[in-house]
Each structure stands twice: as structure tokens, then as C-alpha cells.
N, C-alpha and C positions, 0 to 999 in steps of 0.2 A: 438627178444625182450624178456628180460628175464619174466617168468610168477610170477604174482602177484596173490596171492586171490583174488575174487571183495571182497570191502567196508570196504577191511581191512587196518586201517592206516598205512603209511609210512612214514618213516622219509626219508628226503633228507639232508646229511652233505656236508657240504662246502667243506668236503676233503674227498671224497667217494676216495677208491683205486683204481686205473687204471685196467681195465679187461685185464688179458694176450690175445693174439688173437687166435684164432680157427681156426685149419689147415681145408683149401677146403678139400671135400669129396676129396679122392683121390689122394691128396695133401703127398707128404712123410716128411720128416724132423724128425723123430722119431728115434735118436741116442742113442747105446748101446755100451757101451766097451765090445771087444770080445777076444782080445791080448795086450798086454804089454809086452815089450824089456827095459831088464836094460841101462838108460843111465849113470846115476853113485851114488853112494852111498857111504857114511861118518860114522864115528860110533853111529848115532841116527837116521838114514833114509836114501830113498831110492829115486830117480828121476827115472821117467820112462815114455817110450813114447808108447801111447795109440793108436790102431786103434780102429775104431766102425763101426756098420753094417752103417754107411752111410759114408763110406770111408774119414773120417777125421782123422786126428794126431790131439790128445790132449796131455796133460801132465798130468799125475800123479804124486804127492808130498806126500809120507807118512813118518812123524819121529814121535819122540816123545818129547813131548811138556812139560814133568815134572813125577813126578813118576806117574805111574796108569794113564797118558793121554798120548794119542796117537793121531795126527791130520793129515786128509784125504784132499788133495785140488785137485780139477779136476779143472783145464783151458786150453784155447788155448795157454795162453803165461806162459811161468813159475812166470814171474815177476807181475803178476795181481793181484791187490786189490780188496776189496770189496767196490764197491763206495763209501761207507759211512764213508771212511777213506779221503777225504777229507775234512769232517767237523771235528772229533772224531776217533779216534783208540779207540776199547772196547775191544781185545782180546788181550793181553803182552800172547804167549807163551813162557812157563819157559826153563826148561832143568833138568836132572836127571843123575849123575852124573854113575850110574849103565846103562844108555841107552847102548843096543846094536843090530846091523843091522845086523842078520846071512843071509848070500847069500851063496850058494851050487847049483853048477851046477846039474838040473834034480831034486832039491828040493825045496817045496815053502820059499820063501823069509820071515822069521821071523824078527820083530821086538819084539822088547823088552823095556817094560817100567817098570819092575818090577810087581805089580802088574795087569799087563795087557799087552795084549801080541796080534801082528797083523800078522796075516799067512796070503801071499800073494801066491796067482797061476796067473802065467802070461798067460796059454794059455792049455784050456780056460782061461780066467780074473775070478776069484773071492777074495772074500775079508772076511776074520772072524775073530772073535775077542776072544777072551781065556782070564779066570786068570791066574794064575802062574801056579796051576798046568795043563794047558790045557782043563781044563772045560769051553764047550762053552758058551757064555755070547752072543752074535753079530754076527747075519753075513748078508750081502746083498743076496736080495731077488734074485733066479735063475731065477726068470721070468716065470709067469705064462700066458698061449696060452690057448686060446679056440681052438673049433673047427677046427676054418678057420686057425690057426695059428699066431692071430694074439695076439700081449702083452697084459695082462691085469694087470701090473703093469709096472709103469715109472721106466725101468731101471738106471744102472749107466751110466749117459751118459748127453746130451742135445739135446735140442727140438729147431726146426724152423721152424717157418709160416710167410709165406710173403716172402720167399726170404732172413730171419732177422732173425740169432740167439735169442731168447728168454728166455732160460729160461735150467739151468741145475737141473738135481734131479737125487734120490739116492731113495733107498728099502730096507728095512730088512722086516727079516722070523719073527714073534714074535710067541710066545707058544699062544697056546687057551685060558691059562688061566692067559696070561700077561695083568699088570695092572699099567698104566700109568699116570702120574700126572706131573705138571708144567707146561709151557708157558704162563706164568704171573697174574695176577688177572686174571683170567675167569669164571663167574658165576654160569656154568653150573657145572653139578656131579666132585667129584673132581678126579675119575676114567676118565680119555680120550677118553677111547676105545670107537670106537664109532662117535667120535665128529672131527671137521675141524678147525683145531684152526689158522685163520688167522693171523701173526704180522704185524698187523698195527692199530694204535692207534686210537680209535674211541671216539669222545664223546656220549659216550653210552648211552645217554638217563635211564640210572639207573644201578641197576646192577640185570639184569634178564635175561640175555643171553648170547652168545658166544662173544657179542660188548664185550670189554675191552677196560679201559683206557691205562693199562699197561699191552704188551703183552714184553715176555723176550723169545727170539729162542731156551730153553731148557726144556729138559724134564729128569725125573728120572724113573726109572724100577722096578719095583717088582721082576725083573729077576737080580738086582744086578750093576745096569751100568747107565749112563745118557750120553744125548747127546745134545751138545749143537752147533748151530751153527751160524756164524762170518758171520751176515749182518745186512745194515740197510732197505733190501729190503723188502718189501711185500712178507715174504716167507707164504710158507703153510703147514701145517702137515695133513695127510689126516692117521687120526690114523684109522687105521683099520674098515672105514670107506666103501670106495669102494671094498675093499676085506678085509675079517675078519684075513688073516694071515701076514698081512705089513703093516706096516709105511713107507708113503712115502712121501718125500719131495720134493716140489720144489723152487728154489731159483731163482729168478728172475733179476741176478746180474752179473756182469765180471766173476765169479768166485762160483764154490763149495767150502765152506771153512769151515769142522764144526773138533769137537773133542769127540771124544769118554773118556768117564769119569770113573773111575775103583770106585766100592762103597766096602765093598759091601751093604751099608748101604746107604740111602738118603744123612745122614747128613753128610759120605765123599764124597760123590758123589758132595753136596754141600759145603765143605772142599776143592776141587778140583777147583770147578767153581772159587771160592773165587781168589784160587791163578793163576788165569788166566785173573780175569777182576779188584775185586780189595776185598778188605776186609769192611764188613758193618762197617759204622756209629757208634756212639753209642750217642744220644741224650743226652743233660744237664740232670742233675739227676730233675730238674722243671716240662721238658716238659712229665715226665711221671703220673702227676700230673692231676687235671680234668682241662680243658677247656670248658671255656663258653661261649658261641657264641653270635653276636648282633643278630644273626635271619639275614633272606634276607627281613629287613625291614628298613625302614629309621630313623638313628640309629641320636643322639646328644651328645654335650657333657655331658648335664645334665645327660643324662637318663642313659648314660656309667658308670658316678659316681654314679649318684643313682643305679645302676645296682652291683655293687661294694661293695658298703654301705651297700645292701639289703644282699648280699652274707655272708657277714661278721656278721651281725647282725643276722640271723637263723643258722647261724654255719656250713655254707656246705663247706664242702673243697675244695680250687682250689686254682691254680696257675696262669691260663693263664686266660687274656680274650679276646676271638680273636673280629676283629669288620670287619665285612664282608664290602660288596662293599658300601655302601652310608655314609663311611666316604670322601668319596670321591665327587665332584658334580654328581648329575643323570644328565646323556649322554655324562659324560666325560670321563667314565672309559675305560681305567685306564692308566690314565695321572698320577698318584703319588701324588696330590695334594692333600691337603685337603682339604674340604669343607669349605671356609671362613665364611660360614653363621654358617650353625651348629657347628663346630668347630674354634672358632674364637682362641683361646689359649691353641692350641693343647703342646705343651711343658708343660704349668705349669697342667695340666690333667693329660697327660702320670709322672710325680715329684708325684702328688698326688696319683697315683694308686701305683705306687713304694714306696712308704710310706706304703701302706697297704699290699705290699706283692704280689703283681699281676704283671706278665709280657704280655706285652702285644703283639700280632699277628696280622697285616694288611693282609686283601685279598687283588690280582692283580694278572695281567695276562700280557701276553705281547700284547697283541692287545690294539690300540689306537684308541676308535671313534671319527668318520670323524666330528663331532659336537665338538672335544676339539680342545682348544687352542694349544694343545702341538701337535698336526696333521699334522698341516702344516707346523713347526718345523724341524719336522723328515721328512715330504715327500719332503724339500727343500733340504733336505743335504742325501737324499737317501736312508736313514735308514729302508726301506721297502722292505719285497721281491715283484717282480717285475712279473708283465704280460708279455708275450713273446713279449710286441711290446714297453717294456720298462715304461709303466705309473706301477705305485705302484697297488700291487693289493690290492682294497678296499674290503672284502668280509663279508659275511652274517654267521659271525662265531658265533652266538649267536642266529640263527634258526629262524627267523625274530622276535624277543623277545625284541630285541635293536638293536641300529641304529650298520649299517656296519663300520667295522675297518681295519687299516690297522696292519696288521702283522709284528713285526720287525723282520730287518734280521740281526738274529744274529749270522752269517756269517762275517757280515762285526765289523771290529776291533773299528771302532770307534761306530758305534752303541752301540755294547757292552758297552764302556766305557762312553756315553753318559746316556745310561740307567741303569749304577751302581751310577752313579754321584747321579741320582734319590733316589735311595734305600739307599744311604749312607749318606743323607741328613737326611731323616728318621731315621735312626740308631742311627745317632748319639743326635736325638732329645730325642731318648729314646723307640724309638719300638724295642722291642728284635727279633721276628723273623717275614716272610712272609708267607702268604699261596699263594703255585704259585698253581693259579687256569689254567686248560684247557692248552694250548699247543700241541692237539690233530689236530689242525685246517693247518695246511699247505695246500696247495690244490697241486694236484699231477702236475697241469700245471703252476706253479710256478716259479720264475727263482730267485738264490741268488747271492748274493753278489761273491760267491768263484767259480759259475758257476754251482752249481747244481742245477740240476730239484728239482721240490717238490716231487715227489717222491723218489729221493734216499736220502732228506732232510728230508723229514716228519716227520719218527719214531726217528731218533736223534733229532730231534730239541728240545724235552724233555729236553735232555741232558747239552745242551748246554744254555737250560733254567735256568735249575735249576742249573747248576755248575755258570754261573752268579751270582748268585742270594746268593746261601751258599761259594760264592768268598769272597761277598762283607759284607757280615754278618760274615764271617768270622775272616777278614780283622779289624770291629767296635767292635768286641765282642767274638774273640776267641770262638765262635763255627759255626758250617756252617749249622743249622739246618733248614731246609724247609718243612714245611705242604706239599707235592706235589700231584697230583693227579692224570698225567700220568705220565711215565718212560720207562725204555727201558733196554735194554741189558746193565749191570753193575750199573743200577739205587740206588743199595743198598747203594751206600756211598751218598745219599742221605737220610737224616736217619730219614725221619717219612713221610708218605704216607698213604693218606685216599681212603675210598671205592669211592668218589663222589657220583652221586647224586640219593640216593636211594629215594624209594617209602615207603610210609607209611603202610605196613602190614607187618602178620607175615612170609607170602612167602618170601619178598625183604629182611628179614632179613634173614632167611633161605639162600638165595641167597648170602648173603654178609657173613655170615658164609665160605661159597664153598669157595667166592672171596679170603678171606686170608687166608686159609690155602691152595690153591693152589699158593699163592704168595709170602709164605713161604716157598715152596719148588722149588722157585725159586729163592732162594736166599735172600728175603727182611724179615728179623726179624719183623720188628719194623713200625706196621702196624697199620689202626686205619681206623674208617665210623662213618658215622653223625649219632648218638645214638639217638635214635626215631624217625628215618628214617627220610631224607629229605623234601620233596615234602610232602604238607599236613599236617594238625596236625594228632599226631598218638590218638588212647585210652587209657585211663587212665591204661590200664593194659600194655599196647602194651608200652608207654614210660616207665614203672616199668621195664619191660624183655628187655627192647633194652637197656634201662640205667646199667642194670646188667650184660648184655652180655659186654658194653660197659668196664664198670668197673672192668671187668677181662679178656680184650685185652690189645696186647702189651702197645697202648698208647689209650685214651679216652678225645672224644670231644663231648660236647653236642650243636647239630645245625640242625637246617632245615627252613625250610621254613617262618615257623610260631616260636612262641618262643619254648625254650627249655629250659627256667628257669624252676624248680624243683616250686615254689611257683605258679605256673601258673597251677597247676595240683594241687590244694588244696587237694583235696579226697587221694592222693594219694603221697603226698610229702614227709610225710616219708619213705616210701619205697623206693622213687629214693636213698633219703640222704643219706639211712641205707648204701645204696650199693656204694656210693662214700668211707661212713668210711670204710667200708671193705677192697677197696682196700686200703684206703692210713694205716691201719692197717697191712695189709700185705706188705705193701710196701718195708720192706728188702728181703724178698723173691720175689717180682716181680724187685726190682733193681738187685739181684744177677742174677735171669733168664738173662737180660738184659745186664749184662756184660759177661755173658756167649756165648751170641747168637752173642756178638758183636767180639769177641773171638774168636769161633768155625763156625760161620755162618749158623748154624741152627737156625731154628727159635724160640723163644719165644712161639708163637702158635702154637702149632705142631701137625698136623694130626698123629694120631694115628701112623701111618707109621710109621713115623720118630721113633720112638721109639721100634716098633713091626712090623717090615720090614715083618718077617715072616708069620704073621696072615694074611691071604687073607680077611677077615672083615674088617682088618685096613685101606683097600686102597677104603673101600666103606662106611665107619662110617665117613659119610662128614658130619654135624650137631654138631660135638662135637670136643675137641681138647686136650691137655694137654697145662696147661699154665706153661711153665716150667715144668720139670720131675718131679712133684711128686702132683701138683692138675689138676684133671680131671674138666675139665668144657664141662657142656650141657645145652646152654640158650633153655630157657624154648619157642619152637618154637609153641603154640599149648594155643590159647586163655581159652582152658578148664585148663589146669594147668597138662596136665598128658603129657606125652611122653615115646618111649623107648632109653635106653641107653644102649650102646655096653660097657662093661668093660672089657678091653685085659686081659691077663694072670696076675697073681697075685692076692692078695686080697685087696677090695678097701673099704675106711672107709666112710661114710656119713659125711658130715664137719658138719652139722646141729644135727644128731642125733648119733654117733659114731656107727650105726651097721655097722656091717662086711657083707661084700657080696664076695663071690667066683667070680673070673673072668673067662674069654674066656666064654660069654656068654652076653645074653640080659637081662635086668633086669625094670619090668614098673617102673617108679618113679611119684609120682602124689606130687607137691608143692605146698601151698599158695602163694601167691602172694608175700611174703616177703622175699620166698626165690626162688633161682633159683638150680635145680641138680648140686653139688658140689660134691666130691669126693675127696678123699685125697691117697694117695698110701700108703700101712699099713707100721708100722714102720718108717713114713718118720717125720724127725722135722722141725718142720715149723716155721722159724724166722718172729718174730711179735713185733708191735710197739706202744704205744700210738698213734691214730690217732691227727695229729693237725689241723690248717683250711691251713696249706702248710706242701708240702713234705719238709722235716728235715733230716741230720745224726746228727741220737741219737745215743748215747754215751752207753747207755744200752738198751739190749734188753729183748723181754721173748723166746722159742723155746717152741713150743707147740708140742707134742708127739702125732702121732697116731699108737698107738699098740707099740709093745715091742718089742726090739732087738738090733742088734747090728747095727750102725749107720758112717757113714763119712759125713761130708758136707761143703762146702766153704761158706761162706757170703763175697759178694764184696758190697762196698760203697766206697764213693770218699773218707774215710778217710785210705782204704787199703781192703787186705784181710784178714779173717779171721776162721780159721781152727777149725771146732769142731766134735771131738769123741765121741759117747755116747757108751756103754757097759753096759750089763746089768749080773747085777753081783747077783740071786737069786731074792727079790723082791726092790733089790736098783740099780736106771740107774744112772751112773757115768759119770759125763760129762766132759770132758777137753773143754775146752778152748783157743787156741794161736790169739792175735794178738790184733788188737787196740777193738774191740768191749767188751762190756761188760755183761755176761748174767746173767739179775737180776732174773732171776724165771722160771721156767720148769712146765709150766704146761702140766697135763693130758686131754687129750680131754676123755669124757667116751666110752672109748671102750673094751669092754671083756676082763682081762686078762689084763691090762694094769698094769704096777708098781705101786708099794706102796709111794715109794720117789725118788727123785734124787740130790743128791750130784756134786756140780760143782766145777772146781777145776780150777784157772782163773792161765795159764801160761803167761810170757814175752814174746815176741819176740826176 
């Protein structure tokens, strides 16, 4: 029985992970590849057949799967899937046109991906990995023996207990001072080292720990490489946890299946990933706009218009307004209906908010309580995943909070189309997008439709959630966008995802901080959490700094528990508002990040890393981020108003006060309340807009100047792109111009030494 602390609370999920099993004392099963004999090889890889110290033949598959990726498969059978290709393929390996397989008798077996390179030794068996020029980057752990002789890292190979294959895993050697980051929103440091990063989707009770909503099988290096690996099993990374010199994996599946990734930088490493799983999203230019939430309270027609009216009448900027669960009946959710009583004329409401400029956002999930009408519906025509003795499983997916639901399986073909028939009712009545809440809830002893357990269904079911869902949204409104809140391996082409359901202090924001920029270097740009934290109302200062952190992430919702209207904080309402104008003021600069990221697959909010791979500070400055290459953001995490902030190499300006501060170093910064620690990178121009009460493409803009120099930059907007030069020519900056944008005015931020004028010069295209 595993040990608990006394009197300390536990949570019990409906879909706790299945425990692998624990070999009897004495018990062997503990399998190492120790030789390898070529069976044959093509010009991008190599087959080969594997013994291990428990006298089995495996198979070995290594090619290369695109330039700079190289992919390693260990199984018994060559032709083996990762079960989760039953439901979802997530991994398209490409091809590289430069691949080449050097074999030389009495010499290790080179592959070649251009930049990245696989040296094979058959006997002994090892495995390492090189740039181009032979610089090591990767290699499998050689296995470390105590005393008695016994392993203390999980070779290359696979494990049995019971009589019962379980479970294959792999090792690498990492440097002392390697530093790791990725495997999906995870709350904890945004460095690894150290930490056991479970994939399997949890509803995490907030985000203050290694629970994730969204775990994704890859990881990037400070050493230059990432690696990502191809299941939908409950794998595990044991980062340099049980021993401080390896990372090890184990994969609990048919099959070892990952890919080593060539960087040398995060953001090719995530360039890479991209062209393996698939390319981000990129959100209507609306949804980057604010969002106003009903609150998780019981929400009416009236009060949505009056909610609306109110918005518009004190001037706060927004776009969306989402309306959480009780537009719907309480103990029906979420059946898709609406509330006949509170919402009796839900079409001529949603005509009237589209009058004023509001698109509007339904919460759902895919579970149905057993109290709706639509229940017994779906459990007639099967539409449920199933208990192994075939009755539908009814379960307690909501923590005894609300009444138990059944799960659809969305698995089976007509489910699916049963339950878009739902949403596409909707859509067309005039709700623009969904937030698909939870999906986290499978239970491991499950049984679907296509014959999978809930375990090897669980962490795709995400998937196949929300590709439903931005199918059918797609299909009414040419775009596929989803609020989502768990995800999985290639989750980014779902193009807008929240932290869920955080706690109201300035820790759980600290924590939701860690959450996206580690979930950014997993791929997912375009990221977002309930600004004044969920659960609880926050303090009047605490919704100021979570509204401003909010307001300079990828995308920003204001929601939790209690309200999150800006007027409900009287003391203190100007200050949210200030920071809504801000952004939608910046807003050509946070739209071009955003076309950028959708582009290159880096992210929007970018851990320092990403920019400054180099600085060993960068991969431990989790509190702060760059929004886009050229503003430093540090939400103000620290009720007194002071904090420190790391500024990487170069010189960075004050948005607020134009001084100049020296980078690679720590610098205190103490703010009122009205502002939050901004940073601007010196010399950088910062396209800027009339803020309006919605996001707009304006026709002209201003380019706001910090410090003096010579200048490149793009602005992307849905009307094109647009090219601008600045040159500083004595005390006059000289600015060009190409493409549809128009720049009315160049202003100087005050900073030192800044120009006297600037001269713009507006070319055709």
C-alpha cells in the first residue's frame, strides 16, 4: 500500500493511472540489449536484430525520419504500433532527401540526417547521437552497477513481471549541468531536472503541481537536441531524478517509438517537432481580444445583455463573451441545450450581442449526467464507453461535485456525428466558438467502441475531443478554434488552451506562469488561464497583476469562480481597464508575434531559453518571459509590488520609464500597482494602435522607438505583410515602409540618446 502522510488531503480521480506491476523479490525479467546483427538496411536506416541479457530477439529500427530527426524503435515484431494508433496517428515521420545509411564491415553503423548524425555499435550494443560535425549531443546510458552488480538505470531494452511483458525503456548519460524543459503544461520549475513527469492527463485540481492537464512526450536540451516520444501510453520520464546522470524512460506500450530532434536551438528543435505532428493553429484575429466570462454562477439572458451593455457603456475592450455551464439546465450538463427557462430566446440574444460587436463562447464537455434527458438517448444507441461487463460506464467525473456522467465514446463513428449534429445546431444559431472543458476523465478500465481499453484511450481522447469539436466549428464558420483545457501529443493545431482551474493567490499564478512557458516549449504558442485565478475571489491587487499578466499572454480570459468583471472591483477598476487598453494598443505587435509563432512554432510566450539557449539563467528564469522577441514581461508575482528580474544579454529599456539597464544580470524592480515590470529590448520598434472597445485592422499605425539604431521588422495582419527599415542616419531615423500598412507617426519613448526626428518614406508593393 502505497504511503500517504496522516491528515493530509487526497484527491481520488475517476481516472487515476493503472500502477505498472512490481517484479517478486527475486523475480528476473529485467532486459538489456547487449548485441545486434544487421538484417538489412536502405539509404535512410537500418533493421536489426537484437539479443538481451534475458535471451530474447528483439528488433531494432533506426532511419531518419526528416532532416536533423533520426527515429529509434525497439519491439518484438517489426510491424508494431503504438496502441494509440487505433484511435489517432500523432507522429507523420517525414523523409530527407540528403539521408544516408553508412555500413562498413568492423565499423559502427552511421546514419545520417544532415544535421544530426546516429553511430551504431552492434557488439557491445550502443547508441550516440552527433551534429554534423561529430560533436556529441546524445547517447544511451552504459548502465550503472552498484556494488552487488546489480543496474541502477533501466537499460535499452524491456521489463516483465508476472510472466507479462510490461513495459520497454531507454537511458541517456546527461551533462551535470543539463537542463531540461517540456512535457506539457507542468506546473512545477520550468527546469526538469530533478522532477518525474508523468503523461497522463489529470484533472489537476489547479495548477500547483506535476498533476497536468496537458502532458505532450517531449522534451527540449540546453545541450542542443530534444526528444520526443510516439505514444498514447502512460509513459514516464524519470529526469535525472533517481540518478542525477540519466533520463530515463519508460513506455508502457507494443513498442519503443521516440525521435531524437537536432536544434540547436529550442525553437528548431520545436521547428522539427512541428513537421512530425503537425503545424500550430493560428486563432481568428477576435479571439486574441479579451474575453469575459459568466463566472461559475448561474448566469440569464438578461444579465448576459446587461453584462454586455455594461461593457460597452465604461469602455473596456472585448471581444468575446464566453457563458460558462448554466446556460445550460443545472444537472443536465452538458446535454448542449439551453436553458429554456433563463434562456427562453437564445438566437435573437446571441443577433443582439453581434450587433454590439461580441462573439460569443459556450462551455461543454463531453460527459452527459445521468439526470439529462439526452442520457438515456445515447446509452440506448451505445454511445458510451463501456464497463468490461458491457453496461455504459456511469462515473464520478466531476469529484462528487455533480451528479455522475456517462462518457461518450468517441471512438464509435456515429457518436461522433451524433454529437457534432449538437454543436452544429449551435453554431449555426450564432455561437462562434466552444470551450471544451475536462476530457481528462477516461478511467483506465474502460472499454470503447474500436476495442480499446481506457488506458491506451485516455490521453488521446483529448484529441479526438477537440478535433470533433474544431471539425464542426470549422465546417459553420471557417475556423476550428477551441478554448481547450487538456491536450496531448500534436494538441497545437488546436489553437487556444487555458491553464484550468487555478487557485486564487499569488503562488497559483507563479505556478501558471511555469504552466505556459513550459507548454510553449512544447509546442502550443497560443496559450491562456483564468486571469484572477479561478477558485475564490482574488484581492483587489491580486486581479490588477493577474489581469496584467493576463493581458500580455498569448491570448486572455477573464473567469473564475466568482465574477471577474472589472466593475466588481470598484477600488480598483481602473487599473484592470488600463491593462486591457494596453494590450489591445499593442495589438499589431501581439498579432505579428502570433503569426509568427503560427509560422515557426515557437511560441508567443517564450521562456527566456528560447531566445538565449546559451545563458544557463535562461532555463531557470521561470517567472518571466518574452512576449514575442522584443517585450520582456514580469508579472508582478509579490503582493508588496517589488520582485527580481533576470534581463538576458543585451540592453533592455523600461516601457514605463525609458531607462536603460545592462543585461545578463538581476535587476530589483519595485511598481505600483498600475504597472506591471515591462521591458522593451533597446532599439527595438514597436507597432502600436489606437486602442478601440474590439480588435480592428487599422489602416495606419504609430512604431514606437526604443533607443537608436539600425532596425528590420515584419508586421503581419489579416490585410498582408508588411516590411519596415528604420536607419539611423546622424540625429534623423529614416524609416521605409513596403506593403498594405500605413505609418502615421514615429514616436520616441524617452530613452537616452534617442533621435531627434524621423522621416518615413511609404513604398508600393
Amino acid at each position: 500500500m502505497p504511503y500517504r502522510p496522516p491528515l493530509v488531503a487526497h484527491e481520488y480521480f475517476v481516472a487515476d493511472p493503472p500502477e505498472l506491476p512490481v517484479r517478486a523479490h527475486g523475480e528476473g525479467g529485467l532486459s538489456a540489449l547487449t548485441a545486434a546483427e544487421l538484417v538489412a538496411a536502405d539509404g535512410a536506416g537500418v533493421m536489426l536484430k537484437a539479443v538481451t541479457t534475458a535471451e530474447e530477439t528483439l528488433v531494432v529500427q533506426i532511419g531518419v525520419a526528416g532532416e536533423g530527426v533520426i527515429r529509434v524503435r525497439l519491439s518484438e515484431d517489426a510491424d508494431a504500433r503504438p496502441r494509440s494508433e487505433r484511435a489517432i496517428a500523432m507522429v507523420t515521420p517525414g523523409s530527407y532527401a540528403g539521408a544516408r545509411a553508412e555500413v562498413a564491415p568492423g565499423e559502427p553503423i552511421v546514419i545520417d540526417a544532415g544535421s544530426l548524425r546516429a553511430e551504431i555499435r552492434l557488439a557491445p550494443w550502443h547508441l550516440r547521437f552527433t551534429d554534423a560535425t561529430g560533436a556529441p549531443l546524445l547517447e544511451q546510458d552504459r548502465g550503472h552497477t552498484d556494488i552487488s552488480g546489480r543496474l541502477r538505470t533501466l537499460p535499452f531494452g524491456r521489463s516483465s513481471a508476472g510472466g507479462a511483458h510490461v513495459a520497454f525503456h531507454e537511458s541517456f548519460e546527461v551533462a551535470p549541468d543539463e537542463a531540461f524543459a517540456g512535457f506539457g503544461e507542468s506546473f512545477a520549475p520550468l527546469d526538469k531536472r530533478g522532477q518525474r513527469p508523468l503523461m497522463w492527463n489529470f484533472d489537476a485540481f489547479g495548477a500547483e503541481s506535476q498533476r497536468a492537464y496537458k502532458n505532450i512526450p517531449l522534451y527540449v536540451s540546453s545541450k542542443g537536441y530534444g526528444v520526443l516520444v510516439d505514444s498514447g501510453a502512460p509513459t514516464e520520464f524519470d529526469v535525472c531524478q533517481s540518478t542525477h546522470s540519466a533520463v530515463q524512460i519508460v513506455v508502457p506500450d507494443d513498442v519503443m517509438d521516440y525521435y531524437v530532434l537536432a536544434g540547436p536551438t529550442p525553437a528548431e528543435v520545436l521547428e522539427r517537432y512541428n513537421g512530425l505532428t503537425c503545424r500550430p493553429v493560428l486563432p481568428p484575429k477576435w479571439a486574441f481580444g479579451t474575453w469575459i466570462s459568466s463566472g461559475f454562477c448561474v448566469d440569464s439572458q438578461e444579465r448576459v445583455l446587461a453584462r454586455a451593455r455594461t461593457i460597452r457603456e465604461r469602455g473596456i475592450p472585448c471581444d468575446v463573451l464566453h457563458l460558462d455551464t448554466y446556460w445550460q439546465t443545472d444537472g443536465h450538463w452538458s446535454d448542449l441545450r439551453w436553458d429554456p427557462v433563463n434562456f427562453p430566446e437564445p438566437e435573437a440574444m446571441l443577433a443582439e450581442l453581434d450587433g454590439m460587436g461580441f462573439k460569443v463562447c459556450l462551455w461543454m464537455n463531453p460527459y452527459i449526467s445521468h439526470q439529462s434527458p439526452a442520457f438515456q438517448e445515447a446509452a440506448d444507441a451505445g454511445y458510451f464507453l463501456k464497463k468490461p461487463d458491457g453496461e455504459p460506464y456511469v462515473a464520478d467525473t466531476w469529484h462528487g461535485s455533480y451528479p455522475a456522467c456517462g462518457i461518450l465514446d468517441l471512438t464509435h463513428p456515429d457518436a461522433v456525428r451524433w454529437f457534432q449534429d449538437r454543436l452544429r445546431a449551435l453554431l449555426h444559431q450564432g455561437v462562434q466558438a466552444f470551450k471544451t472543458d475536462f476530457a481528462e476523465g477516461v478511467p483506465h478500465d474502460a472499454v470503447a467502441a474500436n476495442g480499446m481499453t481506457g488506458t491506451d484511450l485516455h490521453n488521446v481522447y483529448t484529441l479526438l475531443f477537440n478535433d470533433a469539436v474544431a471539425e464542426v466549428t470549422r465546417e459553420v464558420h471557417g475556423h476550428s478554434l477551441v478554448w481547450a483545457r487538456s491536450s496531448f501529443l500534436g494538441g497545437q493545431r488546436h489553437s487556444a488552451q487555458w491553464s484550468g482551474d487555478t487557485y486564487t493567490s499569488y503562488a497559483a499564478m507563479g505556478s501558471t506562469i511555469r504552466g505556459g512557458l513550459a507548454h510553449g516549449l512544447s509546442g502550443v504558442p497560443f496559450w491562456s488561464h483564468d486571469a484572477g485565478g479561478f477558485t475564490g475571489r482574488p484581492s483587489d491587487d491580486l486581479f490588477v497583476r493577474w489581469t496584467q499578466f493576463g493581458a500580455l499572454s498569448p491570448l486572455l480570459r477573464l473567469h473564475g469562480t466568482t465574477s471577474r468583471e472589472p466593475w466588481e472591483f470598484p477600488a480598483v477598476e481602473e487599473h484592470a481597464v488600463a491593462a486591457l487598453r494596453l494590450r489591445y494598443r499593442l495589438m499589431p505587435y501581439i498579432y505579428s508575434a502570433a503569426v509568427d509563432a503560427a509560422r515557426t512554432g515557437a511560441p508567443m510566450m517564450r521562456a527566456l531559453c528560447v531566445d538565449h539557449p546559451g545563458d544557463p539563467v535562461a532555463w531557470q528564469a521561470d517567472l518571466q518571459y518574452l512576449l514575442g522577441r522584443d517585450l520582456l514581461v514580469a508579472p508582478m508575482t509579490s503582493p508588496e509590488g517589488a520582485r527580481e528580474v533576470y534581463l538576458p544579454e543585451g540592453e533592455w529599456v523600461d516601457y514605463w520609464t525609458g531607462e536603460v539597464h545592462a543585461g545578463s544580470r538581476y535587476v530589483r524592480v519595485v511598481k505600483p500597482l498600475a504597472e506591471l515590470p515591462l521591458f522593451v529590448r533597446y532599439g527595438a520598434l514597436i507597432p502600436v494602435a489606437e486602442p478601440g472597445d474590439t480588435v480592428r485592422t487599422p489602416d495606419r499605425i504609430t512604431l514606437v522607438a526604443f533607443g537608436s539604431g539600425d532596425r528590420r521588422m515584419r508586421i503581419h495582419d489579416t490585410d498582408g505583410e508588411t516590411a519596415v527599415t528604420a536607419t539611423l542616419e546622424g540625429d534623423t531615423l529614416r524609416v521605409t515602409v513596403t506593403g498594405p500598412k500605413r505609418v502615421a507617426a514615429v514616436e520616441f519613448a524617452p530613452v537616452p540618446g534617442a533621435p531627434g526626428r524621423a522621416v518615413i518614406t511609404q513604398e508600393e508593393i
